[in-house]
C-alpha positions in Angstrom: 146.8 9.9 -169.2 148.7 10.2 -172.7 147.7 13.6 -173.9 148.2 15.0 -177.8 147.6 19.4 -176.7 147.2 20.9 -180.2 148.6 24.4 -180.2 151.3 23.5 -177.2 154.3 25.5 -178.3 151.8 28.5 -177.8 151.7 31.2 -174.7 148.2 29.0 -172.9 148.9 25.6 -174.6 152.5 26.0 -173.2 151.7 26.5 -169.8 149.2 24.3 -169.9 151.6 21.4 -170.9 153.7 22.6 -167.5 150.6 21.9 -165.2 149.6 18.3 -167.3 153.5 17.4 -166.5 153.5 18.3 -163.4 150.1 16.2 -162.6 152.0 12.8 -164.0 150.4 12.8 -167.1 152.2 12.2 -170.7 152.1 14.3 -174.1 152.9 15.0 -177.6 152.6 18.9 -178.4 151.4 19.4 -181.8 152.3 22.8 -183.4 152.9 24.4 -187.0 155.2 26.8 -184.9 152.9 29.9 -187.4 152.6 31.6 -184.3 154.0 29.3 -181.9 157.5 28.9 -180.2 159.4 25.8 -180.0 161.8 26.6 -176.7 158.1 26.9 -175.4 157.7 23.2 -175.2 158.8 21.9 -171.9 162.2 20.0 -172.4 162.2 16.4 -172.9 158.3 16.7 -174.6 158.3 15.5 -178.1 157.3 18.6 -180.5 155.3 17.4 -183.8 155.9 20.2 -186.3 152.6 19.8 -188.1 149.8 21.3 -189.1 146.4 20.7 -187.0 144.9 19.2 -190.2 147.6 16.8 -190.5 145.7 15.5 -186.9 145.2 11.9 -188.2 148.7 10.8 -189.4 150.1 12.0 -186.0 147.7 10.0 -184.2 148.2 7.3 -186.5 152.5 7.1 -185.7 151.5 7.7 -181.8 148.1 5.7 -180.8 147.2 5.5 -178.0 145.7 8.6 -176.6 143.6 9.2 -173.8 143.0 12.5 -175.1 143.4 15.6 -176.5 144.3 19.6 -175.3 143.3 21.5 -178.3 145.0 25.2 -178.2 145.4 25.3 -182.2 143.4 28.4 -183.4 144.0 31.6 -185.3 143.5 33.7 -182.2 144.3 37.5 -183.1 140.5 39.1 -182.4 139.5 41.1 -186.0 137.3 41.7 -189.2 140.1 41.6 -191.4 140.1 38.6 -193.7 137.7 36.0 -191.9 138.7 33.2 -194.2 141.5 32.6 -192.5 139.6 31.9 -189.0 137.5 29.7 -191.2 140.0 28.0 -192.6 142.5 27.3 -189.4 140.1 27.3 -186.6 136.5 25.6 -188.2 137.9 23.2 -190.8 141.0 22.4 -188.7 139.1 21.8 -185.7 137.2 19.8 -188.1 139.8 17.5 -189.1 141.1 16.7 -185.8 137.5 15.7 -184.2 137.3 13.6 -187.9 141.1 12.1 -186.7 140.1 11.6 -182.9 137.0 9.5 -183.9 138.9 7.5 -186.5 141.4 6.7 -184.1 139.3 6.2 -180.8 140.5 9.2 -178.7 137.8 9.7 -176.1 137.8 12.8 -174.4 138.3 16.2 -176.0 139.2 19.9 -174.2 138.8 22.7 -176.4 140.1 26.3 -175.7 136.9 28.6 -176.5 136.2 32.3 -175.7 134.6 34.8 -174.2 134.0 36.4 -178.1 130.7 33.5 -178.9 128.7 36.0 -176.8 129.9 39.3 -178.4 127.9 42.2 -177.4 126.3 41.0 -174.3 123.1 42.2 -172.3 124.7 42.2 -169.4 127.4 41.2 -167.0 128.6 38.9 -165.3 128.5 36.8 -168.7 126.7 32.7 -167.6 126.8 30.1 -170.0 123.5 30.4 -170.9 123.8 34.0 -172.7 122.5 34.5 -175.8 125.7 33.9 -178.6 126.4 36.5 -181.2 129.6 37.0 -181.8 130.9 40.0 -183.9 133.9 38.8 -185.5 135.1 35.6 -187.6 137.0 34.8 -184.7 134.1 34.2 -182.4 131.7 33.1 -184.4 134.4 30.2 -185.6 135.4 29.3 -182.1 131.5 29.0 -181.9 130.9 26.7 -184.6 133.8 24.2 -183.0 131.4 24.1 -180.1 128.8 23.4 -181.6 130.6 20.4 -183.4 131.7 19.3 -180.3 128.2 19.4 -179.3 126.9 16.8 -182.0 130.3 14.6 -182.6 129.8 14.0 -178.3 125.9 12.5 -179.2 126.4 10.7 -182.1 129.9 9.0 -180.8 130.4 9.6 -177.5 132.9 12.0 -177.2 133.7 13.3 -173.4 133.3 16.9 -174.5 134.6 20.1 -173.0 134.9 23.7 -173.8 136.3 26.1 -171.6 135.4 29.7 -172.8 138.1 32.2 -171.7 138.2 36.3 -170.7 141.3 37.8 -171.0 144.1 35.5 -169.7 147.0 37.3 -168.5 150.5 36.7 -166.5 152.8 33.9 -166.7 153.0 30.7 -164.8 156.0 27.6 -164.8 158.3 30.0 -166.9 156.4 30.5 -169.8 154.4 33.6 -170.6 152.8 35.4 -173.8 155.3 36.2 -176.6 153.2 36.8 -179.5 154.5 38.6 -182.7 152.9 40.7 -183.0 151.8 41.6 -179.8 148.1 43.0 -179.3 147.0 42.1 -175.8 147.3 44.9 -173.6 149.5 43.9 -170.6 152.0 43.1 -172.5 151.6 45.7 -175.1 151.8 47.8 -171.6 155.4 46.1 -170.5 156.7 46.7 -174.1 156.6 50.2 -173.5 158.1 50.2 -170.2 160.7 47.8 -171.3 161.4 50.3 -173.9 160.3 48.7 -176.8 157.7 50.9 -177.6 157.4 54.5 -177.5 153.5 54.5 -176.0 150.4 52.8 -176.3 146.9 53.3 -177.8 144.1 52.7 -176.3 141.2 51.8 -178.6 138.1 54.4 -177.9 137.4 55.9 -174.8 133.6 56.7 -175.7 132.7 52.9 -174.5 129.3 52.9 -172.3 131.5 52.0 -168.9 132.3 54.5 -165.8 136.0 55.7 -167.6 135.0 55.1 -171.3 137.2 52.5 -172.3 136.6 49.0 -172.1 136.3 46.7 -169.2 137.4 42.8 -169.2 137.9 40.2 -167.0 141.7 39.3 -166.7 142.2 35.6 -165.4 145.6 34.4 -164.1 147.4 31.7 -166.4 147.6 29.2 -164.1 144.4 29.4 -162.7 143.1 29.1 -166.5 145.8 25.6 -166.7 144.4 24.3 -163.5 140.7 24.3 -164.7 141.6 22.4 -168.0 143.0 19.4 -165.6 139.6 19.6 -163.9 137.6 19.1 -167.7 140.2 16.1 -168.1 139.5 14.3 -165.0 136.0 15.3 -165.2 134.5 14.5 -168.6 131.4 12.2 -169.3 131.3 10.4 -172.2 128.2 11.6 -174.3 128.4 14.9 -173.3 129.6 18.2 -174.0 129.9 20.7 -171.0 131.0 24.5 -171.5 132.2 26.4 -168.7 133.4 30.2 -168.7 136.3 30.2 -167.1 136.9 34.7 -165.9 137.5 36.0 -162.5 134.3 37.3 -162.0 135.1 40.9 -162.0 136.2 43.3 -164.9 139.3 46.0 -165.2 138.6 48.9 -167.8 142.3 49.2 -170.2 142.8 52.7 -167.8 143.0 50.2 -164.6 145.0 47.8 -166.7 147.6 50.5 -167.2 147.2 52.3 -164.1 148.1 48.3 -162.5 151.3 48.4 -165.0 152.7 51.8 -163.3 152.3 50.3 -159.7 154.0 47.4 -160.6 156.5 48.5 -162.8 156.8 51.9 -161.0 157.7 53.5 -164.5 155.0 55.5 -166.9 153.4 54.2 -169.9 152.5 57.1 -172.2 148.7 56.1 -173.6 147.6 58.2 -176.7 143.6 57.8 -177.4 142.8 56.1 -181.1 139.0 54.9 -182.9 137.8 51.9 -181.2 139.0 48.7 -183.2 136.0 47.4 -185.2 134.8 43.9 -183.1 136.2 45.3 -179.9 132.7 45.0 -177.1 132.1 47.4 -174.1 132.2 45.0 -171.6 133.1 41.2 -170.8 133.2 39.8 -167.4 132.3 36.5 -166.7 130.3 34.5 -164.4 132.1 31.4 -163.4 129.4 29.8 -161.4 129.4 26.5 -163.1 132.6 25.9 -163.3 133.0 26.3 -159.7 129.5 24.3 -159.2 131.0 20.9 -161.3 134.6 21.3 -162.0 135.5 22.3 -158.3 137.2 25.4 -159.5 138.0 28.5 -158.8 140.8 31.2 -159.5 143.5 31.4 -156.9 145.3 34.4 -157.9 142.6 36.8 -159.2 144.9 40.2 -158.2 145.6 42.4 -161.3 148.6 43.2 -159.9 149.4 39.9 -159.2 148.7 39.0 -163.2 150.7 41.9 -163.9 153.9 41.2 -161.8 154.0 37.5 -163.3 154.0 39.3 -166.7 156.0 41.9 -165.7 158.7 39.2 -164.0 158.3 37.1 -167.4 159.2 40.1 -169.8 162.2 40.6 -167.5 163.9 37.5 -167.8 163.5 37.8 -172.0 165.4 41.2 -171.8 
């Protein structure tokens, strides 16, 4: 297939585009390169430089899409200024379902999260959970599914949304570099690289066995090899969301307690207030996706997730 993936000079999207070229199929990464890398995009791919709301005079100078990877989102999890998740990640998505219709594209995978449900009543996490999300982040991610939803009735669009945990680790050579860095494995390697003094781990009051909170980390390949599955498997007409976790959740003491074992150097953790949108607990049930997209994660070690990360960081000293 010829693909357009949104968001591909990203840490997922660009990993992502690894697997899609390795599976035979062709694409365009579009990326405004705000948060994005270009020497993330896998040589001899063709890099737009554009903005996601800009969607519809890209596809206009490429037609012919089979569909679309969309990783384009303002992804840093807060309450701080929730016009800007409005903005980039509602109204963008927004213009590109408005540029896919115009221009015929059929089939549509969109890179949700974990965050719709927010404080869930219990774990593992299904698909059916109530949705409540806490933050502008996850209640925008939300309101793209929900357009998905309604554009895949009234047109036909082969709808997918794969709602992620915490993906972790590196895959095909590329691996998070976000700046700055918030996610805690690789906040973790920063400080045994030496690049920063200690970390802080956000409340340790949390209603789970050590206090702090507990997620479900998920490989980075494992998370690329479902989004081939939605490809190959979308219906036109509908829109099918999967939750896409490992099934079992690591509290941020295990997380760094994984980092020492791998690493075999310390990472000095100092306790600070929990950060406001931050849940208890988020582990996933991936029943569904293993029920109709065949899937299911083939490296689900921390360890494992950590040593990827950890062998990732290395090469970028």
């Amino acid at each position: 297939m010829r693909l357009l993936v949104t968001g591909g000079a990203g840490y997922v999207g660009s990993v992502v585009s690894r697997h899609l070229l390795e599976a035979g199929h062709e694409i365009v990464v579009l990326d405004n390169l705000a948060t994005g890398f270009a020497d993330a995009v896998p040589a001899g791919v063709e890099l737009v430089e554009a903005d996601i709301r800009d969607a519809s005079s890209v596809l206009s100078r490429h037609p012919g899409f089979d569909g679309v990877l969309h990783f384009a989102a303002k992804s840093l999890v807060s309450v701080e200024h929730p016009e800007r998740y409005w903005h980039n990640n509602a109204v963008g998505s927004l213009a590109l379902l408005d540029a896919m219709r115009e221009h015929s594209v059929p089939r549509l995978v969109f890179s949700s999260t974990a965050a719709v449900y927010g404080e869930p009543d219990g774990c593992p996490i299904p698909e059916t959970a109530p949705t409540r999300p806490t933050n502008a982040y996850g209640a925008s991610k939300l309101t793209v599914d929900m357009m998905m939803t309604t554009e895949s009735m009234a047109y036909g669009l082969a709808a997918t949304s794969l709602r992620y945990f915490n993906v972790a680790g590196a895959g095909r050579g590329a691996g998070e570099r976000h700046d700055p860095e918030t996610h805690l494995i690789p906040v973790a390697l920063q400080v045994v690289s030496g690049r920063r003094e200690g970390l802080v781990i956000h409340g340790d009051d949390y209603p789970t066995p050590d206090g702090t909170c507990v997620r479900d980390y998920i490989h980075i390949d494992d998370l690329a090899r479902a989004h081939l599955l939605a490809l190959e498997r979308a219906v036109p007409g509908r829109h099918r969301i999967y939750n896409l976790g490992n099934g079992a959740g690591f509290s941020v003491r295990q997380v760094i307690e994984s980092v020492r074992r791998v690493t075999g150097h310390p990472v000095p953790a100092t306790i600070g207030p929990r950060r406001g949108g931050d849940t208890a607990e988020l582990v996933a049930s991936s029943e569904l996706a293993r029920e109709e997209l065949g899937w299911r994660p083939e490296k689900p070690g921390l360890d494992q997730i950590v040593a990827d990360a950890w062998n990732f960081a290395l090469q970028r000293v």
